[in-house]
TORKE-25240 format. One record per residue (C-alpha): residue in three letters; x, y, z. Coordinates in steps of 0.001 Angstrom, whole numbers, plus 524288, in hexadecimal, padded with zeros to 5 digits. Layout:
N
ALAXYZ;...
END
This chain:
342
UNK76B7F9091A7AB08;UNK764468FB247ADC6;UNK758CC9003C7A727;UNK760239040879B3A;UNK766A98F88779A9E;UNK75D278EECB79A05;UNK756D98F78679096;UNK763D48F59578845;UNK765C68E6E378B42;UNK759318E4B37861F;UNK75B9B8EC4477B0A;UNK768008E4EE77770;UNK760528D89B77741;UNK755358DDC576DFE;UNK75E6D8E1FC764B4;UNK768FB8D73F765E2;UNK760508CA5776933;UNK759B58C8CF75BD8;UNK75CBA8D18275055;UNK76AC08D65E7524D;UNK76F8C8C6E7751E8;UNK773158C7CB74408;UNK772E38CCBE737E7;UNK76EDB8C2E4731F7;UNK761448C1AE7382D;UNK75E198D134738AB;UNK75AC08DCA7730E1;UNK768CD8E5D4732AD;UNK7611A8F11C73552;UNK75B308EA67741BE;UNK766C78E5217453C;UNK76F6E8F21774527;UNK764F58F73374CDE;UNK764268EE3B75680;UNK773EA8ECFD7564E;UNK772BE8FCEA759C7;UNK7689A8F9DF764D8;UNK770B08EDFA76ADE;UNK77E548F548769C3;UNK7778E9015976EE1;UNK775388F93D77CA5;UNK77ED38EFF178093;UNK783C68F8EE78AC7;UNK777A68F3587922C;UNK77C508E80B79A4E;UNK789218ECE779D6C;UNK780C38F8327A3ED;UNK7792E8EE347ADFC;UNK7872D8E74B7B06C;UNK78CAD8F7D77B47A;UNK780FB8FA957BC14;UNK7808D8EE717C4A6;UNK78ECB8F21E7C5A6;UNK78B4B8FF4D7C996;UNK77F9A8FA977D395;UNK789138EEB27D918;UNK7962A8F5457D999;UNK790C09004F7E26B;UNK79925903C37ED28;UNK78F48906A97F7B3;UNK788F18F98D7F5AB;UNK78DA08EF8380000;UNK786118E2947FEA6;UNK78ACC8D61780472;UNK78DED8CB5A7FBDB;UNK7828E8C3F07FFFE;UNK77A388D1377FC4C;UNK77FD08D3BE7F1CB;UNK77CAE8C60A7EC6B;UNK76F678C34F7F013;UNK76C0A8CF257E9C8;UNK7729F8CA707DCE2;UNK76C0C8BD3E7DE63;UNK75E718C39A7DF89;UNK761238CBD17D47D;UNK769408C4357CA08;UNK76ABD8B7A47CC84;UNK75B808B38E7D037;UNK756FC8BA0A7C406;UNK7619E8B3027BB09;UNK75C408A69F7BEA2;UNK74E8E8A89B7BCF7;UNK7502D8AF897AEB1;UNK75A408A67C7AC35;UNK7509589CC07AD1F;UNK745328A32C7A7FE;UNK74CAD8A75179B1C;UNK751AF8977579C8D;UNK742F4892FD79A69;UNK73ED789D5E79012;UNK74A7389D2D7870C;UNK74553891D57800D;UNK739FB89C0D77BE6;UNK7434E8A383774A0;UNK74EBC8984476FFC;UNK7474C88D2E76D2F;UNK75091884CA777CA;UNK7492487C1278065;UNK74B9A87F8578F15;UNK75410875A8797A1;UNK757E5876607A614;UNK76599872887A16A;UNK7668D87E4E7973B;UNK76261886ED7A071;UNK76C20881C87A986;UNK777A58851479F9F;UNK771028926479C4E;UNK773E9897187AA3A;UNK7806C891277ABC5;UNK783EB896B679D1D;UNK77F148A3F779F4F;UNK774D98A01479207;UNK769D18A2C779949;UNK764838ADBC78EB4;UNK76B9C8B9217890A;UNK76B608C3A6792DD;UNK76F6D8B9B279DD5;UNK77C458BD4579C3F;UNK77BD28C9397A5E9;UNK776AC8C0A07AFB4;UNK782FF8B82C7AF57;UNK78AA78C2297AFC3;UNK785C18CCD77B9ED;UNK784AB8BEBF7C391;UNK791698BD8E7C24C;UNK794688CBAC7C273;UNK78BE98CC687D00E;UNK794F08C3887D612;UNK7A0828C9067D1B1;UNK7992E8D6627D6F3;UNK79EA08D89F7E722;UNK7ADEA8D4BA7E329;UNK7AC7A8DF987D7A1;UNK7A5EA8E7377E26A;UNK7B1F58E6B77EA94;UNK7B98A8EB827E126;UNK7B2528F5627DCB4;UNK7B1558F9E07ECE3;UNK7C1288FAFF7EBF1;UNK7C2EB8FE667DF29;UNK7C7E690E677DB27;UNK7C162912E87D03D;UNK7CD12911A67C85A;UNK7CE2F904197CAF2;UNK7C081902A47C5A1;UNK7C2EE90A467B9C3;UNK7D0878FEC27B72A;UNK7C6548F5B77B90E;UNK7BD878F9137AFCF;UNK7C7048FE117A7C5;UNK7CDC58ED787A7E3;UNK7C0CD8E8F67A5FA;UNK7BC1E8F1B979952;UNK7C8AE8ECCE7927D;UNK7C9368DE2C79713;UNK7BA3B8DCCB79295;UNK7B8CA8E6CE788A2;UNK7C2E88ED3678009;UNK7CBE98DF3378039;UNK7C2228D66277B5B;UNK7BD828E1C0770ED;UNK7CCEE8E08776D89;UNK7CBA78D30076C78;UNK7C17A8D192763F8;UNK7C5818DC7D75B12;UNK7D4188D82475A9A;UNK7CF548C91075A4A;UNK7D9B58C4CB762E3;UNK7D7C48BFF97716F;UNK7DED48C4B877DA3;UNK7E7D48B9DA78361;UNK7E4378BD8B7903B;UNK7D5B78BF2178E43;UNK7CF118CA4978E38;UNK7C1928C3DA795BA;UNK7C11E8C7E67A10E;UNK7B4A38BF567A3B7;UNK7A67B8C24C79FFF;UNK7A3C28C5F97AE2D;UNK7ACF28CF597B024;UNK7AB938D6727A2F3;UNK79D7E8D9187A7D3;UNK7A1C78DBFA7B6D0;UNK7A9F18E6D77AF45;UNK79CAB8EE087AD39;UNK798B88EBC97BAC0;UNK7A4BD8F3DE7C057;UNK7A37E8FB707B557;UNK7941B900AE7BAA6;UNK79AA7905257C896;UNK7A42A90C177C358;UNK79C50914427B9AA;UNK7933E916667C3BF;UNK79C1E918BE7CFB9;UNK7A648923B57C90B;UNK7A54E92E4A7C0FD;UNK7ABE992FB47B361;UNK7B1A593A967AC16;UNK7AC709412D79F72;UNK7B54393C83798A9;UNK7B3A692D4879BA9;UNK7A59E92E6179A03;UNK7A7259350278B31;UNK7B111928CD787CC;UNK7A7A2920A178D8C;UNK79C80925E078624;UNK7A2EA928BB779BF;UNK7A67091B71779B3;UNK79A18915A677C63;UNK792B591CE7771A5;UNK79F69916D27692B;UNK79A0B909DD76D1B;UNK78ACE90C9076B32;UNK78FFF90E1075BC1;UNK79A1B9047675C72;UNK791B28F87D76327;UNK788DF8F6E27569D;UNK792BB8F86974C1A;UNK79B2F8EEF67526C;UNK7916B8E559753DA;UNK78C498E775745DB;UNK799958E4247413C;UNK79C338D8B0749DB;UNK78EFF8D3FD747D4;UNK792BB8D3977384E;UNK79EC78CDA473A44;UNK798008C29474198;UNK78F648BECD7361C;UNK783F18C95773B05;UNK784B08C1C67483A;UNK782BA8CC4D75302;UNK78E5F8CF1C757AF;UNK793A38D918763C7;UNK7A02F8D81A767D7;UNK7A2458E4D7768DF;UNK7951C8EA067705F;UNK7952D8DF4077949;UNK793EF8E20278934;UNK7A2858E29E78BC2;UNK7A6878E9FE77F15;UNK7AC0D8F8BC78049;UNK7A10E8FE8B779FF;UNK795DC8F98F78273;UNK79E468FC7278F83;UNK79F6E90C6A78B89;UNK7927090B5A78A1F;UNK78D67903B57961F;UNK7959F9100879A6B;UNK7911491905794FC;UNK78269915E7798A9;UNK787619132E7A86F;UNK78E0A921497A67E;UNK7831E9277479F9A;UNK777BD923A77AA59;UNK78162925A77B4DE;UNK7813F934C87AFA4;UNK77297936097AF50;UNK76C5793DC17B844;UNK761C49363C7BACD;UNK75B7993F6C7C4F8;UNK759F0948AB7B9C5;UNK7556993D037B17E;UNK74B0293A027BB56;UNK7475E9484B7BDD1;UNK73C7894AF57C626;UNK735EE93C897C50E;UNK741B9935187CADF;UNK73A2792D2A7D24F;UNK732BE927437C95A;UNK73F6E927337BD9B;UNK748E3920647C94E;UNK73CDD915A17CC69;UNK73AA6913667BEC1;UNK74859910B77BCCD;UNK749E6907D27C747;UNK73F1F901837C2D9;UNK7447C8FCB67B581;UNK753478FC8E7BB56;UNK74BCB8F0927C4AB;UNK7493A8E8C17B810;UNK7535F8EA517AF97;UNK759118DCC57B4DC;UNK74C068D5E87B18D;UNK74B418DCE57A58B;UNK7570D8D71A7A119;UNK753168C8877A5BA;UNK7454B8C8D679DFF;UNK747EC8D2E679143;UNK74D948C71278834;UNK73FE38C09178C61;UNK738118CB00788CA;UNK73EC88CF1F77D08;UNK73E228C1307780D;UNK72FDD8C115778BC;UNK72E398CD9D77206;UNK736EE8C70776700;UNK72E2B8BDA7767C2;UNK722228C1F4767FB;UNK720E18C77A75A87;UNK71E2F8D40975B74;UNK725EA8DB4774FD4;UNK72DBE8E4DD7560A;UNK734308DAB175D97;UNK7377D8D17B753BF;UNK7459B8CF2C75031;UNK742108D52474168;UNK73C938E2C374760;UNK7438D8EFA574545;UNK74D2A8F00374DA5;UNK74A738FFF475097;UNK73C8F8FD50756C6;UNK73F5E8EE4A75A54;UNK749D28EEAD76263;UNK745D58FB9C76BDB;UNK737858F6DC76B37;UNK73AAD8E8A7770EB;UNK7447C8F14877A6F;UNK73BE98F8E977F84;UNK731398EB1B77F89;UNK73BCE8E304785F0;UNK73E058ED5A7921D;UNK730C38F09B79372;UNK72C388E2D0794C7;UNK737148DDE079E38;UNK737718E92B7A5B3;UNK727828E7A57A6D1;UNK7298E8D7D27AADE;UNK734928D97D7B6A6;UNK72ED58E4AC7BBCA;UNK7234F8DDB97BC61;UNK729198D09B7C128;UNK7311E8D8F77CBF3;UNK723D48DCF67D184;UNK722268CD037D41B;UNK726BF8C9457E20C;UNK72E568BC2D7DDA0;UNK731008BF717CFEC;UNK739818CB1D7D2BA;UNK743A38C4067D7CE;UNK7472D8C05B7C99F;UNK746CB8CEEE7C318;UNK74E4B8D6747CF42;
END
């Protein structure tokens, strides 16, 4: 699921960063395709939020505080400073702003940093949040998880969809916090993977989420018109209904896989190949706006923001994974550097 959904994340910023921005600045037959593309992936990040849910929230795992955080540290918050700084010193290359300590300074403590540096922010804060959720997740019954959830899909999801569509605002306030929205997904991972669901949830679940895969791109086309051709997405972001059934769906979907059957008589090699890529995903997604910035600019056609969007945006896919995935597993092999792409 990692590998999949870097794959996706990368493919939501090839076909969103440049020419889905407006219509204004785009041919509309590139831009409805890379509308399809983007809308077609946005179940990506909630899927790395459910699986270090699922790998986190396990039962059987029993680390002291002290454990548990040194291994965070090593993991997320060492390599958030050192990209954080790195992308500090080469953003000027790409917005034409002179680098100052100061900035940089307000970048971290803004959460500005670069685009995709919002995850960081928030799965920190989600980490430390982690053992009390952990303790109720130890005590909780399965139908108290299921309430949970159940709270936390309205409060963050189908209220503020209400609100926006109805254009009036809740008195009480239907934010529940950016953190927890996203700590949502986290519980949500342990449960999908810890119990099993009936035939009938799972055809809601996916009927709903194919609903969505049709629904994401319209929407946005619409809003996106209404807002003077400025992208818009209201209505396909991380925390709307249509990208949860189908962060869903996919959990449900790979959960059902038989992957021994998959694998068939070359598991082996299939389950080290796997682990192999799984190990990079989180480098992956700290160097792919780096790489596909440079193949942007480096002037090759198919990459250009004018290219057909049906060969430019899985070409430059496919460019951006191969070439990140090639750098940190290739910088993980270095003694002092690995410490920085865990």
């Amino acid at each position: 699921m990692k590998i999949i959904a870097i794959f996706a994340v990368i493919n939501i910023h090839v076909s969103g960063s440049f020419s889905i921005a407006s219509f204004t600045t785009t041919n509309i037959t590139n831009w409805w395709l890379d509308n399809v593309f983007n809308g077609a992936s946005r179940w990506a990040v909630p899927i790395f939020f459910m699986v270090s849910g699922m790998l986190l929230l396990e039962p059987k795992k029993n680390d002291s505080l002290k454990v548990f955080f040194t291994k965070r540290f090593n993991k997320i918050f060492i390599p958030f400073i050192v990209w954080g700084v790195l992308y500090e010193l080469i953003k000027p290359r790409y917005t034409g702003v002179d680098f100052t300590f100061k900035e940089m300074i307000k970048d971290f403590l803004g959460g500005s940093i670069y685009t995709h540096f919002w995850f960081m922010y928030a799965i920190i804060v989600i980490y430390i949040f982690a053992p009390i959720l952990k303790s109720f997740v130890a005590k909780a019954s399965k139908e108290t998880l299921l309430y949970t959830l159940a709270v936390w899909f309205v409060f963050v999801s189908i209220l503020p969809q209400l609100e926006h569509l109805l254009k009036f605002n809740f008195d009480y306030s239907t934010d529940i916090s950016f953190i927890c929205s996203y700590a949502g997904y986290f519980l949500l991972g342990h449960v999908l993977s810890q119990y099993e669901f009936t035939k009938l949830f799972k055809s809601v679940v996916y009927t709903g989420a194919i609903i969505g895969l049709i629904f994401a791109p319209i929407s946005t086309y619409y809003l996106t018109k209404k807002n003077d051709g400025n992208y818009a997405t209201f209505f396909s972001n991380n925390l709307s209904p249509d990208v949860i059934l189908i962060a869903v769906s996919v959990f449900l979907l790979f959960k059902s896989i038989n992957w021994d059957r998959v694998s068939g008589k070359k598991q082996e090699v299939f389950v080290r190949g796997i682990e192999t890529l799984s190990k990079t995903s989180f480098g992956i997604y700290l160097l792919h706006f780096i790489v596909l910035n440079e193949l942007v600019r480096s002037g090759i056609g198919v990459f250009k923001v004018d290219a057909p969007s049906i060969l430019r945006v899985p070409i430059t896919d496919i460019a951006v994974f191969s070439i990140s995935f090639a750098v940190i597993y290739l910088l993980q092999k270095i003694p002092l550097v690995k410490k920085i792409v865990p």
